[in-house]
C-alpha positions in Angstrom: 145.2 43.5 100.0 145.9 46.8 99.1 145.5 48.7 96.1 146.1 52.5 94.4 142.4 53.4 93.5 143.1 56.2 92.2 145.6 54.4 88.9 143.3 56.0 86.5 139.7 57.0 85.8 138.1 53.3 85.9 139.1 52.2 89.3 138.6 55.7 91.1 134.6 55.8 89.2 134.4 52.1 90.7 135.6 53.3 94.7 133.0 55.9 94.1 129.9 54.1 93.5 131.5 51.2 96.3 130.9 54.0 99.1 127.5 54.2 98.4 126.9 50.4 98.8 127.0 47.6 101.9 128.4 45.0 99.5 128.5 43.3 96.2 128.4 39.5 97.0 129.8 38.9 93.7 132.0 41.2 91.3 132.5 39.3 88.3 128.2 38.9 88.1 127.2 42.6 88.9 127.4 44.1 85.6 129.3 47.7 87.2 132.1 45.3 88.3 131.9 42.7 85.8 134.1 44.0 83.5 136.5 45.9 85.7 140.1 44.9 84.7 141.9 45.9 88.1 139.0 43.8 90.1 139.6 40.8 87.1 143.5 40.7 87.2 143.5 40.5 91.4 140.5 37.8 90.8 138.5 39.7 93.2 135.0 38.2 93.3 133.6 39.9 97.2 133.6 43.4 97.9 132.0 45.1 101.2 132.1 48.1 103.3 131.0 50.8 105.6 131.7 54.9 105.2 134.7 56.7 107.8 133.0 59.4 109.2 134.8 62.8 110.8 133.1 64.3 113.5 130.8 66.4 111.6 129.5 63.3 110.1 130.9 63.4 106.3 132.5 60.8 105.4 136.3 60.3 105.1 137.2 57.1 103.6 136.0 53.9 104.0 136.9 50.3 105.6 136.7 47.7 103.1 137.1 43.8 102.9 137.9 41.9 99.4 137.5 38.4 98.6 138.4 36.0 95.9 135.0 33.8 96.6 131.7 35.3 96.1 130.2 35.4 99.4 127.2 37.0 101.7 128.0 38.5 105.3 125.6 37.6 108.6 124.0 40.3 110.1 126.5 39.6 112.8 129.7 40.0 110.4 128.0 43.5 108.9 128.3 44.8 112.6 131.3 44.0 113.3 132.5 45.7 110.4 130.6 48.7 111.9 132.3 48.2 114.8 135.5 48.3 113.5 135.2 51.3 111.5 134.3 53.3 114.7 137.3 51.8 116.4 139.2 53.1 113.3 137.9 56.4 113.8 138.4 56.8 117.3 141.9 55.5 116.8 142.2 58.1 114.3 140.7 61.3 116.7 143.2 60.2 119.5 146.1 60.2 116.9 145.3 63.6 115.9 145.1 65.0 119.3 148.3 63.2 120.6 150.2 63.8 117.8 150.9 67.5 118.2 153.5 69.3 116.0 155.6 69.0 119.5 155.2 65.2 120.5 155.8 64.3 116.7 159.0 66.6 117.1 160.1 64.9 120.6 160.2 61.5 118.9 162.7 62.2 116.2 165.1 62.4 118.9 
């Protein structure tokens, strides 16, 4: 379910606090979501996720999951979340050291 955040000043102010939180269980009760119309007009009720950090440990993005049903994650569900933003990452650090301005070159051809 993907979205442009950054449509106007609302939605980008709402990605910003997100990265500083685990989760919201339930959107449409927390009162900084509640009245969000991009999060009311996809019905999204869950909302949670974990930073993308670079290699010098600032943060990059983030991975994120969204839900129509309010819902809680198991301690087991957080770290696997965890555990596939580092997969993301390293995915990302090989990209970036096999994709040279040469091997990106070679496969136009």
């Amino acid at each position: 379910m993907g979205g442009n955040f950054s449509d106007n000043r609302a939605d980008s102010s709402t990605v910003g606090i997100w990265r500083n939180r685990r989760g919201v269980r339930d959107l449409a009760r927390d009162p900084r979501f509640a009245n969000n119309p991009w999060l009311k007009e996809r019905g999204l009720r869950f909302y949670a996720g974990v930073p993308l950090r670079g290699p010098n440990g600032f943060p990059v993005g983030s991975l994120c999951i969204l839900d129509t049903k309010p819902r809680d994650m198991s301690p087991q569900e957080q770290d696997l979340l965890k555990m596939i933003a580092a997969d993301v990452m390293e995915q990302i650090k090989r990209r970036r050291v096999t994709d040279t301005p040469d091997t990106l070159e070679s496969e136009k051809k």
